[in-house]
N, CA, C and O atoms as CSV, one atom per row, in Angstrom:
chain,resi,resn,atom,element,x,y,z
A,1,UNK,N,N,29.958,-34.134,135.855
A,1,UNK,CA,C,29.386,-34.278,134.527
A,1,UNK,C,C,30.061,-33.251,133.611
A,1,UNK,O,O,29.877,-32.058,133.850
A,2,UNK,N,N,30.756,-33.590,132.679
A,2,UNK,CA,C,31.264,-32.481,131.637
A,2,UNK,C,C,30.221,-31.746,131.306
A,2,UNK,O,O,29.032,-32.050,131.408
A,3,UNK,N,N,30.878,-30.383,130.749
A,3,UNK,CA,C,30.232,-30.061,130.664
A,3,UNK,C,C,30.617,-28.909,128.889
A,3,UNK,O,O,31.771,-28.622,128.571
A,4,UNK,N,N,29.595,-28.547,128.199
A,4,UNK,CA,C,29.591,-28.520,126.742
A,4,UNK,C,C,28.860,-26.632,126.735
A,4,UNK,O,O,28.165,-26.130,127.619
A,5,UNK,N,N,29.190,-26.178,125.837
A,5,UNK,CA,C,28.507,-24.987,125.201
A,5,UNK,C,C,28.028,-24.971,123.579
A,5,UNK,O,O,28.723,-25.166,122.582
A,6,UNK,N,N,26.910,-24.736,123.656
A,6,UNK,CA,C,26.453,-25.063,122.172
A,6,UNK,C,C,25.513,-23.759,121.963
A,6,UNK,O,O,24.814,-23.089,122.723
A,7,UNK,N,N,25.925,-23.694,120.107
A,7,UNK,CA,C,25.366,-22.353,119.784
A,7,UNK,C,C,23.699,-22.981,119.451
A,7,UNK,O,O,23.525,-24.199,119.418
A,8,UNK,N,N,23.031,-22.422,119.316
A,8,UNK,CA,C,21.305,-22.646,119.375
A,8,UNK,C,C,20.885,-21.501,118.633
A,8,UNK,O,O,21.338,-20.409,118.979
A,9,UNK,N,N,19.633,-21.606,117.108
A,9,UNK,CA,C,19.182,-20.858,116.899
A,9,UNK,C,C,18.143,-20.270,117.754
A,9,UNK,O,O,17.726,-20.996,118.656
A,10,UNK,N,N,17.601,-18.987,117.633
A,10,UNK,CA,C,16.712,-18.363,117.962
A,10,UNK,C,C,15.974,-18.953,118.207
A,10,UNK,O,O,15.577,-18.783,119.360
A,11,UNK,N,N,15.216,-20.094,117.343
A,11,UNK,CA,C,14.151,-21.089,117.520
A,11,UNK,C,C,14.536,-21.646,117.833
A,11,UNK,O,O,13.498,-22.221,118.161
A,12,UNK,N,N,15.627,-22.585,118.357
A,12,UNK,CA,C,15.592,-23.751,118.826
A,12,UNK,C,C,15.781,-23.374,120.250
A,12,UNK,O,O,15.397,-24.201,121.076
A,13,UNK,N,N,16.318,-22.241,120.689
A,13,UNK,CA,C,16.209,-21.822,122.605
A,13,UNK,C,C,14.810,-21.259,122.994
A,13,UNK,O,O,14.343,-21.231,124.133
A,14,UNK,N,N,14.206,-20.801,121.814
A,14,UNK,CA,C,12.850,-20.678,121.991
A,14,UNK,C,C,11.827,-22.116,122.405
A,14,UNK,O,O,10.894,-22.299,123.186
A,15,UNK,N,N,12.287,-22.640,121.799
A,15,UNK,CA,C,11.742,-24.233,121.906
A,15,UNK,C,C,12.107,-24.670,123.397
A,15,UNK,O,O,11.257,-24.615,124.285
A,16,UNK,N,N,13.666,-25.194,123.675
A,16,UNK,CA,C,14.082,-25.437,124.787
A,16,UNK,C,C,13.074,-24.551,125.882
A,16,UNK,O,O,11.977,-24.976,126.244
A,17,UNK,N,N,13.490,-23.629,126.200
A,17,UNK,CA,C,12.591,-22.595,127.046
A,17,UNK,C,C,11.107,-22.663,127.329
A,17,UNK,O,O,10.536,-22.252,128.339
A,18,UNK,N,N,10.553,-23.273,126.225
A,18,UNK,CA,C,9.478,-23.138,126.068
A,18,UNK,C,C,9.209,-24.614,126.656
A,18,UNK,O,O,8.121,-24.631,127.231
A,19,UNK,N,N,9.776,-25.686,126.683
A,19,UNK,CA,C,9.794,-26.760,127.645
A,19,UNK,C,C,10.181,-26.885,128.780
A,19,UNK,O,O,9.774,-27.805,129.490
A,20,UNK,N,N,11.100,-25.935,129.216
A,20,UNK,CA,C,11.427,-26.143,130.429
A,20,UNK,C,C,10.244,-25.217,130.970
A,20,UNK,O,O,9.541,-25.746,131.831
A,21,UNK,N,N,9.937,-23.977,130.614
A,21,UNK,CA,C,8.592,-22.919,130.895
A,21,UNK,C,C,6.737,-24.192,131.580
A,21,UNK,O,O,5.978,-24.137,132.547
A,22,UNK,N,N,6.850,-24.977,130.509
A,22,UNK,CA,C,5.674,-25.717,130.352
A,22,UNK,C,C,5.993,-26.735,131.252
A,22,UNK,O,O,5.028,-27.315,131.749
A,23,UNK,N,N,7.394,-27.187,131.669
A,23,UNK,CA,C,7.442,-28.046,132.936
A,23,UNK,C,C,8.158,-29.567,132.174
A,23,UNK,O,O,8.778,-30.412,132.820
A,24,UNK,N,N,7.891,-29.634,130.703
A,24,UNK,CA,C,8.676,-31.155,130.270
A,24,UNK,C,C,9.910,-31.555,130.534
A,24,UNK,O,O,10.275,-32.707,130.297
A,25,UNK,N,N,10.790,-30.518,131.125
A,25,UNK,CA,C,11.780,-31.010,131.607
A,25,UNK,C,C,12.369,-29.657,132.802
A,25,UNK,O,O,11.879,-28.528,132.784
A,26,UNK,N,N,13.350,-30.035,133.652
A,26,UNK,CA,C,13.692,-28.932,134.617
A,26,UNK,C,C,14.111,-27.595,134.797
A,26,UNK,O,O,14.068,-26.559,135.460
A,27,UNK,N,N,14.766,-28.548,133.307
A,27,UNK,CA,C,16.040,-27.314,133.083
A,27,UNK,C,C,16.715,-27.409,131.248
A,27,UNK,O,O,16.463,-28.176,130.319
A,28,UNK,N,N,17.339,-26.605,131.346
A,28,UNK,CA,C,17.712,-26.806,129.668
A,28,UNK,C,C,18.464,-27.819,129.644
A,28,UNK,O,O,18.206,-28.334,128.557
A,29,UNK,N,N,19.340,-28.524,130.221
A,29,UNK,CA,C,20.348,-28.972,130.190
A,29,UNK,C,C,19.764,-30.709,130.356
A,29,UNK,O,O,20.333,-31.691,129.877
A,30,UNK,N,N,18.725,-30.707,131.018
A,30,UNK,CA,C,18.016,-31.667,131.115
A,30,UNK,C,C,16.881,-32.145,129.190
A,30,UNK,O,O,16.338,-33.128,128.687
A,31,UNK,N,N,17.059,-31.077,128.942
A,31,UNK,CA,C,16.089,-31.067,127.784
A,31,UNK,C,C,16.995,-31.568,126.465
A,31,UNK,O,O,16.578,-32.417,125.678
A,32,UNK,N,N,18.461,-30.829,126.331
A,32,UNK,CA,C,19.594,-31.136,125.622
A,32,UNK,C,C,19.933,-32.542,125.568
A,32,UNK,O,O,20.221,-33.219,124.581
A,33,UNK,N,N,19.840,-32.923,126.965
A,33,UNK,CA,C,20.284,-34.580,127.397
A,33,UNK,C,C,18.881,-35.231,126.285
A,33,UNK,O,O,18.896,-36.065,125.380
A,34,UNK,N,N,18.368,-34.845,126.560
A,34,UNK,CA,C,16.946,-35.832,126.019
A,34,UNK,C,C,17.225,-35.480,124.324
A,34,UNK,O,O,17.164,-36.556,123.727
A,35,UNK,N,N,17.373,-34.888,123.821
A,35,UNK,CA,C,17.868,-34.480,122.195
A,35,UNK,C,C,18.594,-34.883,121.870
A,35,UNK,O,O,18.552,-35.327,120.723
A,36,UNK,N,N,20.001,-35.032,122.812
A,36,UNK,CA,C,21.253,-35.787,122.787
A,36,UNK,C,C,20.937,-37.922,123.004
A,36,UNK,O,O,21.709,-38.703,122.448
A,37,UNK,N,N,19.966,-38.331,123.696
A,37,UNK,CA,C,19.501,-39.375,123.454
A,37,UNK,C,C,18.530,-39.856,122.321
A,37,UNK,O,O,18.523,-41.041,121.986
A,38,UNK,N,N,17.688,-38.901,121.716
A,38,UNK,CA,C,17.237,-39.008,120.453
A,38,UNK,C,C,17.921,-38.879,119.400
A,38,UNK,O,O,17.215,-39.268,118.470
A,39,UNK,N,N,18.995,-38.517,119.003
A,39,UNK,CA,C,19.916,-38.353,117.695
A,39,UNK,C,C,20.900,-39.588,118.041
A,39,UNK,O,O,21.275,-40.381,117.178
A,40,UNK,N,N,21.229,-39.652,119.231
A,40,UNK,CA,C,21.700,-41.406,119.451
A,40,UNK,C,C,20.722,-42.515,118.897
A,40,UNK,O,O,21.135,-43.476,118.247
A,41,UNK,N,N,19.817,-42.374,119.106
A,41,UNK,CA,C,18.856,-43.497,118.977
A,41,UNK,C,C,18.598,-43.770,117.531
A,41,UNK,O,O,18.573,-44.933,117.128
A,42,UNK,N,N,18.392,-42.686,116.675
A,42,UNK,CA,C,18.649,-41.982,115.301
A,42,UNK,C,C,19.373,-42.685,114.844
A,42,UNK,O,O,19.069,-43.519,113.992
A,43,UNK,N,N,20.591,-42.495,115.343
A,43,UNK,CA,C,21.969,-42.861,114.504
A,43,UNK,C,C,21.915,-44.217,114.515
A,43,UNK,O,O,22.137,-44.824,113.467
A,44,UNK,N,N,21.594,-44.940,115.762
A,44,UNK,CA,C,21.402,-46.259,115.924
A,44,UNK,C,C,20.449,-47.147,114.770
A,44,UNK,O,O,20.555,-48.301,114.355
A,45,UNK,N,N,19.700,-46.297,114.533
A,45,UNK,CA,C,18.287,-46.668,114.299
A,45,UNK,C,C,18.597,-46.910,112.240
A,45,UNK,O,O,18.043,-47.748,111.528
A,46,UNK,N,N,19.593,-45.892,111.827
A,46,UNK,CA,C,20.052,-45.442,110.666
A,46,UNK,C,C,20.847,-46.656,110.295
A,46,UNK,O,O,20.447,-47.367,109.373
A,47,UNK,N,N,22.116,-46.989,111.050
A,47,UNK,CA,C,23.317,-47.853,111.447
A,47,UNK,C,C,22.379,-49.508,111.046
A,47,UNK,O,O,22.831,-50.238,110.164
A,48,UNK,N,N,21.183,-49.868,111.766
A,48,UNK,CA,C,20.338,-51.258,111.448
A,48,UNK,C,C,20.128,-51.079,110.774
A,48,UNK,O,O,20.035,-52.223,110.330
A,49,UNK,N,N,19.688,-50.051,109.443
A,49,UNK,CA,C,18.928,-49.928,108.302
A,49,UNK,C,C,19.819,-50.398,107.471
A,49,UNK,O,O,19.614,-51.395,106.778
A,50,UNK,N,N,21.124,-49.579,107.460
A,50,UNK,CA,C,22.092,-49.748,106.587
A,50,UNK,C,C,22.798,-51.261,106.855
A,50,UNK,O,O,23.473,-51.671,105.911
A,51,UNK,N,N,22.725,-51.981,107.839
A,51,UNK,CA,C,22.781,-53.127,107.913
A,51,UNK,C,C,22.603,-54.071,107.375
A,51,UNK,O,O,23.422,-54.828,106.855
A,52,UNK,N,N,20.649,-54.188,107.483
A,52,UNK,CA,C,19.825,-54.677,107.011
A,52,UNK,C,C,20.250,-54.368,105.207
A,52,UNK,O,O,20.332,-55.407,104.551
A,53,UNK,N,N,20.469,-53.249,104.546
A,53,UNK,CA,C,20.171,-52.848,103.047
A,53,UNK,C,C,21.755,-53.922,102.948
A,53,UNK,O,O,21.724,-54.951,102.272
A,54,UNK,N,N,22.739,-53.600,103.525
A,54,UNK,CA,C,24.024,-53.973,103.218
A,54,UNK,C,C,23.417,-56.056,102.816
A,54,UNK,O,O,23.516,-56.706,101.775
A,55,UNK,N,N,22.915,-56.398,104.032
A,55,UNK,CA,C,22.934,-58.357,104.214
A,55,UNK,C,C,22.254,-58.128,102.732
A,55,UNK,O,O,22.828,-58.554,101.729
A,56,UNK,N,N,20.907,-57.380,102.646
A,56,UNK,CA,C,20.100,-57.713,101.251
A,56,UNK,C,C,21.105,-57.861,99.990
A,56,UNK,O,O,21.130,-58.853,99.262
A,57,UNK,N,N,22.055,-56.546,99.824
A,57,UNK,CA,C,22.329,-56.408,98.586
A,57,UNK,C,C,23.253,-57.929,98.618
A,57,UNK,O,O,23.208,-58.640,97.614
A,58,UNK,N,N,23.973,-58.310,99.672
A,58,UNK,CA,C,25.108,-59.383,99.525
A,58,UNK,C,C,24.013,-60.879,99.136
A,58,UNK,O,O,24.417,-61.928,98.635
A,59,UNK,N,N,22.615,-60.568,99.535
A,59,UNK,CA,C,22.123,-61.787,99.152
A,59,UNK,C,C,21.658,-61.720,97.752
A,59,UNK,O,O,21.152,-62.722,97.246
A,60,UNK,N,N,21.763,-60.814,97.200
A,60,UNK,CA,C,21.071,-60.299,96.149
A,60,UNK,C,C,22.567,-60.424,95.039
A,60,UNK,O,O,22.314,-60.561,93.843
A,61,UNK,N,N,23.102,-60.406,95.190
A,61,UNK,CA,C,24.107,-60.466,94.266
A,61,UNK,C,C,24.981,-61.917,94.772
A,61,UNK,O,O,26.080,-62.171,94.278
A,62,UNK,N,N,24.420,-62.699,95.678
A,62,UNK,CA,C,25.301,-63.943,95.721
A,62,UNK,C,C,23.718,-64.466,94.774
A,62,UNK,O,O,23.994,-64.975,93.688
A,63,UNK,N,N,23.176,-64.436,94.885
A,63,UNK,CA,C,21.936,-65.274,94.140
A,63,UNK,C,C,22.229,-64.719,92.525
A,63,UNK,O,O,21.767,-65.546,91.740
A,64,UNK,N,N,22.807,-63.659,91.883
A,64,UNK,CA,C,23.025,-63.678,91.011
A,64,UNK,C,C,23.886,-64.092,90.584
A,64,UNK,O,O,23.778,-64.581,89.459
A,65,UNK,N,N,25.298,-64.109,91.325
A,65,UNK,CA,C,26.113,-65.127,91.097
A,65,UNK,C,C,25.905,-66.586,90.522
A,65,UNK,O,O,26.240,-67.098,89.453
A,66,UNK,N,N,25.188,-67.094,91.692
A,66,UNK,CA,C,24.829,-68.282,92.206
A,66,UNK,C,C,23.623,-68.859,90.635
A,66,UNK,O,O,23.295,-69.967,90.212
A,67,UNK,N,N,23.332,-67.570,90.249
A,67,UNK,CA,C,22.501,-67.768,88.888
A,67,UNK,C,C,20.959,-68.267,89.618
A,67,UNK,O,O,20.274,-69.255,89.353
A,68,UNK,N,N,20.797,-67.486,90.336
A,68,UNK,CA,C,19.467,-68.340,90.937
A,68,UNK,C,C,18.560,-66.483,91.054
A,68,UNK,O,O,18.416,-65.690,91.985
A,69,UNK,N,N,18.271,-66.475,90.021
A,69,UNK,CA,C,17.519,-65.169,89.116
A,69,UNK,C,C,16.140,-65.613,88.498
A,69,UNK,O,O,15.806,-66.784,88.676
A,70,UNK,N,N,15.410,-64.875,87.873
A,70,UNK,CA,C,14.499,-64.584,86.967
A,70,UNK,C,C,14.751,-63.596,86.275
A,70,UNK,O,O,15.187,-62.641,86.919
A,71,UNK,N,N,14.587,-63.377,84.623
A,71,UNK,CA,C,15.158,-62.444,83.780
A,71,UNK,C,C,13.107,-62.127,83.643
A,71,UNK,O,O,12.083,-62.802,83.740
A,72,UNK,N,N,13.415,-60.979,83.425
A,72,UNK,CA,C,11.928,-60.246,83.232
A,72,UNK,C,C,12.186,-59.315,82.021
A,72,UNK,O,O,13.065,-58.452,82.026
A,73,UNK,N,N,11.273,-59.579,80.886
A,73,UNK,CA,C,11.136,-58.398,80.167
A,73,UNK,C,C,10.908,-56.900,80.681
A,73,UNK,O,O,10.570,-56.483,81.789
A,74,UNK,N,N,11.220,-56.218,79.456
A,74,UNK,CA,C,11.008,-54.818,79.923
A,74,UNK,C,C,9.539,-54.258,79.842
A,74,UNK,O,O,9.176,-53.190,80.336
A,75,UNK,N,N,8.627,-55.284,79.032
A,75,UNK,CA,C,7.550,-54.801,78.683
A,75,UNK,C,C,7.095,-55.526,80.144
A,75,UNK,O,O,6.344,-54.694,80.654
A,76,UNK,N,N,7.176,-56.439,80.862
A,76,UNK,CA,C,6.690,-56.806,81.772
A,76,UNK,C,C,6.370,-56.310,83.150
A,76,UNK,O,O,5.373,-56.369,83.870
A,77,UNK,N,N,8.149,-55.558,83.312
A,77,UNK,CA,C,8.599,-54.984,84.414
A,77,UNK,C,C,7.814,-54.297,85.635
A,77,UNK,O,O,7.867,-54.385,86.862
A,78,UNK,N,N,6.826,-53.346,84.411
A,78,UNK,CA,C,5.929,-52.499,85.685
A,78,UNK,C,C,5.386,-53.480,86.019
A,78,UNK,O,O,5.539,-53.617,87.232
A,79,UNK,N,N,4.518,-54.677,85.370
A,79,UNK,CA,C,3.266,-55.257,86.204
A,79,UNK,C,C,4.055,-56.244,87.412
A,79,UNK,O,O,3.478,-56.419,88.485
A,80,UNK,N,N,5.338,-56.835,87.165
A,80,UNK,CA,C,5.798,-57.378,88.253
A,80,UNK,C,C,5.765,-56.993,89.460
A,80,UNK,O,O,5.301,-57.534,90.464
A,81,UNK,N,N,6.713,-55.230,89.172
A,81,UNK,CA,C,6.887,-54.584,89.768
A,81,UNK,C,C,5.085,-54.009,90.506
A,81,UNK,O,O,5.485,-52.995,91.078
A,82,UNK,N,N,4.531,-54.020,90.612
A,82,UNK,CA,C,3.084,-53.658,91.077
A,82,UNK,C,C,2.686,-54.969,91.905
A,82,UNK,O,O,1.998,-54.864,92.920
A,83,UNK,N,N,2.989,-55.792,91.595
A,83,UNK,CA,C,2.533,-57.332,92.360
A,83,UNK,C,C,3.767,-57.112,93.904
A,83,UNK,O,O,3.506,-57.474,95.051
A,84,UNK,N,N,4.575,-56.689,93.617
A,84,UNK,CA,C,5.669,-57.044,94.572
A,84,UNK,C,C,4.906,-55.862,95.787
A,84,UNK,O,O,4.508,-56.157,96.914
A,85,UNK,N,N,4.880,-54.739,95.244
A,85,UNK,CA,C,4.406,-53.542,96.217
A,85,UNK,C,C,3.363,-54.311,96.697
A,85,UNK,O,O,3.320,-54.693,97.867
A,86,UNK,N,N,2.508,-54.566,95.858
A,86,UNK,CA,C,0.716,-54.874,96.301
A,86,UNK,C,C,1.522,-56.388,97.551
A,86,UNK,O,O,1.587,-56.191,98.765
A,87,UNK,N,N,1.764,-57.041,97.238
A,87,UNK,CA,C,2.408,-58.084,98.513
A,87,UNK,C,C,3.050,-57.186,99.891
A,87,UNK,O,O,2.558,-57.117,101.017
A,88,UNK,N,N,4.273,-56.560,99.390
A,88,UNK,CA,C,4.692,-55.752,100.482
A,88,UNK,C,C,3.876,-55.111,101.472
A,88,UNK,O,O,4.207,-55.337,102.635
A,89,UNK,N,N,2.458,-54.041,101.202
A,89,UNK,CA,C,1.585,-53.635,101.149
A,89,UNK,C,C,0.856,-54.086,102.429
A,89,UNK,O,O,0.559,-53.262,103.294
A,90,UNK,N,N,0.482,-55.796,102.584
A,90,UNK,CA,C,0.048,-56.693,102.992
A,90,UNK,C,C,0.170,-56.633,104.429
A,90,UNK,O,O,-0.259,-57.555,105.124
């Protein structure tokens, strides 16, 4: 297994220690692995979001293209805008 050296604040080997002390994991290195699978999962998790925002905006601007819109006043805007949340909400 390769193997890595990493600098750690004060608090954060306090932390580690303090899990391996309490028994959640064996060893530090075991505890790192598990931090090192949560910031994966993270990134993963970040990566679908931006996915997801990316398909919206392309549908969102082929429908404006496409001219398949609603134009809303400005005096209107907030109350639309309040119906959409209050649905979302749901």
């Amino acid at each position: 297994m390769p193997t890595r050296n990493v600098n750690l604040t004060a608090e954060q080997d306090a932390f580690v220690e303090k899990m391996v002390k309490t028994g959640k994991y064996q060893n530090a290195s075991e505890a790192m692995r598990d931090a090192v699978r949560g910031l994966q999962q993270r990134w993963k998790q970040d990566e679908l979001k931006l996915d997801i925002l990316r398909n919206q905006l392309k549908a969102g601007t082929d429908a404006l293209d496409g001219g398949r819109f609603t134009e809303i006043a400005d005096a209107d805007l907030d109350g639309v805008l309040d119906k959409l949340a209050a649905t979302e909400a749901r």
